[in-house]
C-alpha positions in Angstrom: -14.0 5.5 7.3 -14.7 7.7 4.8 -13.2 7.4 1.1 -11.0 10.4 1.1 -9.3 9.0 4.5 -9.2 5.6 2.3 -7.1 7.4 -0.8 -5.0 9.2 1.5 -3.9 5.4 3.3 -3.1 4.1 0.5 -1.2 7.2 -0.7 0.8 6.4 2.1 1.1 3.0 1.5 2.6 3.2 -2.1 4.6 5.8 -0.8 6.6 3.2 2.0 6.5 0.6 -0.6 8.5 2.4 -3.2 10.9 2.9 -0.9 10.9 -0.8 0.2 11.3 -1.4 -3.5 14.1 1.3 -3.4 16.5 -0.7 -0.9 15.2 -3.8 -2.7 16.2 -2.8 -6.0 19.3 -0.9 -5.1 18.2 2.3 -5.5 18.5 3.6 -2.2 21.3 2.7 -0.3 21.1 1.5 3.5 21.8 -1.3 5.4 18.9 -3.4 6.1 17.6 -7.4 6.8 16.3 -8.0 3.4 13.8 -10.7 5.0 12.2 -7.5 7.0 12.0 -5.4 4.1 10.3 -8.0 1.5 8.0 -8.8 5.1 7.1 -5.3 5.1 6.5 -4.6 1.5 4.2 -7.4 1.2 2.3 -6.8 4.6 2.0 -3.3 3.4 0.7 -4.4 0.1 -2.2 -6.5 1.3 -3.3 -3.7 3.2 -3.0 -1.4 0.5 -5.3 -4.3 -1.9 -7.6 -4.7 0.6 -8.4 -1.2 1.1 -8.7 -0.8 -2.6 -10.7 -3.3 -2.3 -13.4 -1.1 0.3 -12.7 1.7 -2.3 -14.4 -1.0 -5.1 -17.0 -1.9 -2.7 -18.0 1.4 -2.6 -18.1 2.6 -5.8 -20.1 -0.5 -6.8 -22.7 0.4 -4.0 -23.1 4.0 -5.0 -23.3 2.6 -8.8 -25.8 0.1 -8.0 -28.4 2.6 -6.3 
């Protein structure tokens, strides 16, 4: 996976988890199982870390040549 694909995941990613954050918080205003929500927003922040993590990875690779 390329790096641009990369940036545009995890563009996604903090997108969804603002609005988890949104019903969490109030904000946005929906019915909703506040176990599935805090589930989701943490599944989709380890995803989001770990592919920031590849990101790292990479820059340190390129830096390090």
């Amino acid at each position: 996976m390329d790096t641009e694909t990369v940036f545009k995941v995890i563009t996604m990613l903090d997108a969804r988890i603002g609005i988890c954050e949104g019903l969490l918080n109030g904000t946005i205003d929906e019915d909703f199982d506040i176990a599935y929500v805090c589930g989701e927003q943490n599944a989709l922040t380890d995803l989001r870390d770990h592919l920031q993590g590849y990101i790292e990875l990479q820059v340190a690779q390129v830096e390090g040549t």
